[in-house]
N, C-alpha and C positions, 0 to 999 in steps of 0.2 A: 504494500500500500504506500502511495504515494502521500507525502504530506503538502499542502500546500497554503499558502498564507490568503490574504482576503486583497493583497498587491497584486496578486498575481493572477487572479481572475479580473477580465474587464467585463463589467455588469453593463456598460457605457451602452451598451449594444440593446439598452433591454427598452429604452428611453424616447419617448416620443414626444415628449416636452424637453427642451432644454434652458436651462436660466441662463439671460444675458442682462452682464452688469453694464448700468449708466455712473461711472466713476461721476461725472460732475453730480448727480445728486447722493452717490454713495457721503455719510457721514462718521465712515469710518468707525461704527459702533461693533463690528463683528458679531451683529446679533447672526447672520445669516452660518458664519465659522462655530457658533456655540451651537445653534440648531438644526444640522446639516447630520442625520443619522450615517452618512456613509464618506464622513470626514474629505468628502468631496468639494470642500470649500478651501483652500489653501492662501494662508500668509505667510508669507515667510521671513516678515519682520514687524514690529508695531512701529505703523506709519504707513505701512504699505498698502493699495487697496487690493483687497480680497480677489482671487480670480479661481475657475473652477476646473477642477482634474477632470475631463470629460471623458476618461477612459473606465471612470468610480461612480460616477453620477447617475441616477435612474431616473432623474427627472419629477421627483415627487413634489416639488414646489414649495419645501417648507422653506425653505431659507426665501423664495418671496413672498411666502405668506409670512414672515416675520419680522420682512427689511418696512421698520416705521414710513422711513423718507422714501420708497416706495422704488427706490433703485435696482431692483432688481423682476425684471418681468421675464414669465416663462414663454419661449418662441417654440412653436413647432420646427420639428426635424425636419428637413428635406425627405420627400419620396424617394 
């Protein structure tokens, strides 16, 4: 048996909503990086704006259900 970590599968595939960030109204709260079940939201500094691992992301919309300033809207996938 094979072990494998939760890096190494990409879920990215499963997704037909995808979050896209509007940095100018991004306020830099990382509420979307706290509420993101599949740590699909990545900073990789504070200060930095938040941008998304789309290879982890399933598309479930919480991180724009939870961006107050409204910065982050779910776009359909291309066919």
């Amino acid at each position: 048996m094979t072990t494998r970590t939760t890096e190494d599968m990409h879920t990215g595939t499963w997704r037909t909503f995808r979050p896209v960030i509007d940095a100018e109204k991004c306020v830099l709260c990382y509420s979307c990086w706290k509420f993101c079940p599949d740590l699909s939201m990545i900073v990789r500094e504070e200060g930095d704006y938040p941008s998304v691992d789309l290879l982890h992301c399933k598309g479930c919309g919480i991180c724009a259900n939870e961006c107050r300033p409204g910065a982050i809207t779910m776009e359909r996938e291309p066919l």
